[in-house]
SETIZA-875098 format. One record per residue (C-alpha): x negated, y, z negated. Coordinates in steps of 0.02 Angstrom, whole numbers, padded with zeros to 5 digits, always signed. Layout:
% residues N
XYZ;...
END
This chain:
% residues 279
-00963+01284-01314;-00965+01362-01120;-01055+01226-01057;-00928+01108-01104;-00791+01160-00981;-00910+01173-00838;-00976+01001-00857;-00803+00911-00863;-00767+01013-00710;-00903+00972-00635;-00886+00789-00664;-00716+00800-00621;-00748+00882-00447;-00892+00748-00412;-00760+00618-00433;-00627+00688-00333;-00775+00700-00188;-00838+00517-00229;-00655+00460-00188;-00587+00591-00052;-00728+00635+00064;-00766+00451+00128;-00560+00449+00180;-00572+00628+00239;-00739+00558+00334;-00632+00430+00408;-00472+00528+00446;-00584+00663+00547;-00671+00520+00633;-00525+00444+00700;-00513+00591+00820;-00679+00534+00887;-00680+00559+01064;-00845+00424+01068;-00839+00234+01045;-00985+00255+00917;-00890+00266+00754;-01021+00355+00692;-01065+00464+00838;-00959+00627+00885;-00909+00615+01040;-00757+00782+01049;-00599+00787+00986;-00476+00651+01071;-00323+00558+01024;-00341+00406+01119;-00379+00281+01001;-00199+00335+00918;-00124+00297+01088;-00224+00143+01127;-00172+00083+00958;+00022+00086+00977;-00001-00020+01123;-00108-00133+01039;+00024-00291+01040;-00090-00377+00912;-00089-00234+00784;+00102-00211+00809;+00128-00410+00772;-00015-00409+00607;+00070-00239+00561;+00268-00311+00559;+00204-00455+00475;+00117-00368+00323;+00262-00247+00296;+00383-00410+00304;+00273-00498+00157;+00245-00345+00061;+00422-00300+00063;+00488-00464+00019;+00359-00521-00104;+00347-00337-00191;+00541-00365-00225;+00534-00514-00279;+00381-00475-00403;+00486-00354-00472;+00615-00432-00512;+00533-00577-00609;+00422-00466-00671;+00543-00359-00715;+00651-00505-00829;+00486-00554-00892;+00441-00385-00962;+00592-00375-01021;+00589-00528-01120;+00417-00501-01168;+00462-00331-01263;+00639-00355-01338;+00634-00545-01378;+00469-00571-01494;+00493-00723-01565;+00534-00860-01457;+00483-01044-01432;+00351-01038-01328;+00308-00866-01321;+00111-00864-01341;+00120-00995-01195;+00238-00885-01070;+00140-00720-01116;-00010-00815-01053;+00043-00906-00900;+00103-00733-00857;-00031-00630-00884;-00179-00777-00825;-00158-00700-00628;-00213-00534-00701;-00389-00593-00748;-00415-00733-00647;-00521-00714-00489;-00443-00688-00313;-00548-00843-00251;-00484-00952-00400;-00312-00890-00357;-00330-00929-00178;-00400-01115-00205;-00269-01138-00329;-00133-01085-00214;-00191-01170-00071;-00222-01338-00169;-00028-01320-00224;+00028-01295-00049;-00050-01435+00017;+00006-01547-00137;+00178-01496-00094;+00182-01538+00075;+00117-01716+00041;+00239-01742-00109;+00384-01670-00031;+00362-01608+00135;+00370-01434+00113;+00312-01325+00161;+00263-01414+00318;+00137-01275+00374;+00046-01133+00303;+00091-00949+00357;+00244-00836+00338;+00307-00940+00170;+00142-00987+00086;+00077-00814+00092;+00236-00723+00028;+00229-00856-00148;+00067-00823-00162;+00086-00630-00149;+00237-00635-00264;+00132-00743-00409;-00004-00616-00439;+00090-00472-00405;+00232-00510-00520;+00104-00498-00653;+00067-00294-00624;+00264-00278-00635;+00278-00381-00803;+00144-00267-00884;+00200-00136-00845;+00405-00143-00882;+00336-00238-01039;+00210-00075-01100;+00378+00056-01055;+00514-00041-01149;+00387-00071-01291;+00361+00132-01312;+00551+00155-01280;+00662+00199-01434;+00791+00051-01457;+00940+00177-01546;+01033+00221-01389;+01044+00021-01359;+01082-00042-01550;+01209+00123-01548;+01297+00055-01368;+01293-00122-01458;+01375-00079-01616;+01541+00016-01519;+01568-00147-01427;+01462-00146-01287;+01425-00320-01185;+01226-00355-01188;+01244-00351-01030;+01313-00198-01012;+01193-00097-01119;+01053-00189-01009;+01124-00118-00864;+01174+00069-00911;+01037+00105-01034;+00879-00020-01032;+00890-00012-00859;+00907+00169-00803;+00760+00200-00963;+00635+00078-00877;+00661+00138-00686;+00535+00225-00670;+00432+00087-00734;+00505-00027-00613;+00507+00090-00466;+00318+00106-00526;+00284-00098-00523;+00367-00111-00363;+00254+00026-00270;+00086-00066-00344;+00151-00231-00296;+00196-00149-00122;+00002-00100-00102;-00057-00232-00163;+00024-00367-00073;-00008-00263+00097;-00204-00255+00071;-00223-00415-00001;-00357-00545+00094;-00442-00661-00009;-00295-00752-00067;-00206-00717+00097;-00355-00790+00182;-00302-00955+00087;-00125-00960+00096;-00125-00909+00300;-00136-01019+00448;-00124-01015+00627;-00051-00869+00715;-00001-00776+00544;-00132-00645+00535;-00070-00486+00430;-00143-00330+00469;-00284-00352+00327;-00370-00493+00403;-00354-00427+00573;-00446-00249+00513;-00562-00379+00423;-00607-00473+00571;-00640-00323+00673;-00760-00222+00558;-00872-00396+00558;-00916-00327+00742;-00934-00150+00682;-00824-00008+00615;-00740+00070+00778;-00618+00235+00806;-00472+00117+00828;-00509+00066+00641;-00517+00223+00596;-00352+00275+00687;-00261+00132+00586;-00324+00165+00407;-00284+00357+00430;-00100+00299+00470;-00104+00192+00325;-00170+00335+00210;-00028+00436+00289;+00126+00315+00232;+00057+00286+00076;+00024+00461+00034;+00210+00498+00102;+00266+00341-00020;+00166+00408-00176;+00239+00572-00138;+00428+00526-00129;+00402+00398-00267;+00347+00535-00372;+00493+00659-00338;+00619+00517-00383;+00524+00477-00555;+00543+00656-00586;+00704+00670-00531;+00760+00528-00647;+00676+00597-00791;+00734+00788-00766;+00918+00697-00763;+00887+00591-00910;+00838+00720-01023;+00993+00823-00948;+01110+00654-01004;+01007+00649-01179;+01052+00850-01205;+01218+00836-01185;+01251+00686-01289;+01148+00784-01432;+01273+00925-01411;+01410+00819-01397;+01385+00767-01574;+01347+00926-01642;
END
C-alpha cells in the first residue's frame, strides 16, 4: 500500500521532466554566448538582440499572428454554431452527415488535408478565378477548416454536460431563443469557447504541413521559416525565438486561466443568489 504513492509520483515527476527539461534545455541555451547550439560558449544576450533586427523574422512573425488571429476567430465561431447545433438540436435532416463532415479534419492526416486543400485552391482559381494566387487567403481557409473542428468538439462535449433548466425555465417566462442563447447558453459555454479559441490560436500558429500546401511565394509564417533553418542545424537564434514563444504562450495560458476562473467563481456567485432568491 506505500509503494503505491511513490510510484505514481515517481511516474508523475518522470513525465513532468520528459516534457520540461528539453524546453528548460532550450530556454538556458538561448543565452549561449557560442554559435554551437550545443556548445557553451558564456552567458550572452545577443542572439535576443540580433533577433529583433532580424527583418525576416519580424515579417514571418506578423504574418503568423495575422493568420492565427483571424483564422482562430473564425474557427470559433463556426465551430462554436456547430457545437451548438450538434448538442441541442439531435435530430435533424442530415445530421449523421454534418457530424461527420465536421469531425473528418480531426482524423484525417495533415498531408491528406494539405493535398486536399491545395487541389481545391487550384480548382477554384481555374473555375472562377479566385483566388488568383496562393498565400495570405489560402492559408487562413485552410487554418480555419481544421481548426474549427477542435472548437466544435469541444463547445459540443460542454453544452452536452450542461443542465438545460436555467434555459427551458428562461423559455417558459417568455424569453426570445435568442435571448436565452445569448444570456445563458452563452455565458455557460465561455469558457469552452474561450478554451477552443486558445487551441485553435496554437494550432494555427505552429501549423506547417498544411501551411506548406496552402503557401506560396513570399508568404512564409514563422513555422516554415524556423523549419527551414533547423534543416542547416539548430542555432542560438532558434533557440532565442522558441523561448519567446514559450514565454507568450505561457503568459496566454496563464491569463486564459484566471478569466475561466474568474467566470466560474462569478457564475456560481449568480447561481447562489438566484437559489436564495427563491427561497
Amino acid at each position: 500500500m506505500r509503494r503505491r504513492p511513490i510510484f505514481l509520483i515517481s511516474v508523475l515527476c518522470f513525465g513532468f521532466a520528459f516534457f520540461y527539461i528539453p524546453i528548460l534545455s532550450m530556454i538556458v541555451y538561448s543565452f549561449n554566448g557560442s554559435r554551437l547550439a550545443t556548445v557553451w560558449g558564456g552567458f550572452s544576450t545577443k542572439w535576443y538582440v540580433s533577433l529583433f533586427s532580424n527583418k525576416q523574422v519580424g515579417a514571418a512573425l506578423f504574418l503568423s499572428l495575422k493568420i492565427a488571429l483571424i483564422s482562430a476567430t473564425m474557427a470559433t465561431i463556426l465551430g462554436t454554431m456547430a457545437g451548438i447545433a450538434l448538442a441541442r438540436f439531435r435530430r435533424f435532416k442530415g445530421r449523421l452527415f454534418f457530424s461527420g463532415m465536421v469531425t473528418a479534419p480531426l482524423i484525417m492526416p495533415d498531408v491528406i488535408t494539405g493535398i486536399s486543400s491545395l487541389m481545391l485552391f487550384i480548382l477554384m482559381a481555374e473555375w472562377i478565378g479566385w483566388p488568383s494566387t496562393r498565400g495570405f487567403t489560402t492559408i487562413t481557409l485552410a487554418h480555419i477548416t481544421f481548426s474549427m473542428v477542435y472548437v466544435t468538439t469541444i463547445v459540443q462535449s460542454r453544452l452536452i454536460s450542461a443542465e438545460r433548466d436555467i434555459e427551458e425555465a428562461a423559455m417558459d417566462l417568455g424569453s426570445k431563443p435568442w435571448q436565452v442563447l445569448w444570456d445563458i447558453t452563452l455565458p455557460v459555454i465561455f469558457p469552452a469557447i474561450l478554451s477552443g479559441w486558445l487551441l485553435a490560436f496554437t494550432i494555427s500558429l505552429d501549423e506547417v504541413v498544411i501551411t506548406s500546401f496552402t503557401t506560396g511565394p513570399g508568404n512564409t509564417t514563422l513555422p516554415l521559416l524556423i523549419w527551414s533553418k533547423v534543416k542547416l542545424g539548430v542555432t542560438p537564434d532558434i533557440n532565442a525565438l522558441a523561448t519567446l514563444i514559450v514565454l507568450v504562450v505561457g503568459i496566454g495560458v496563464v491569463i486564459a486561466g484566471w478569466l475561466m476562473n474568474r467566470a466560474e467563481k462569478q457564475r456560481d456567485r449568480d447561481a447562489r443568489l438566484a437559489y436564495r432568491a427563491n427561497e
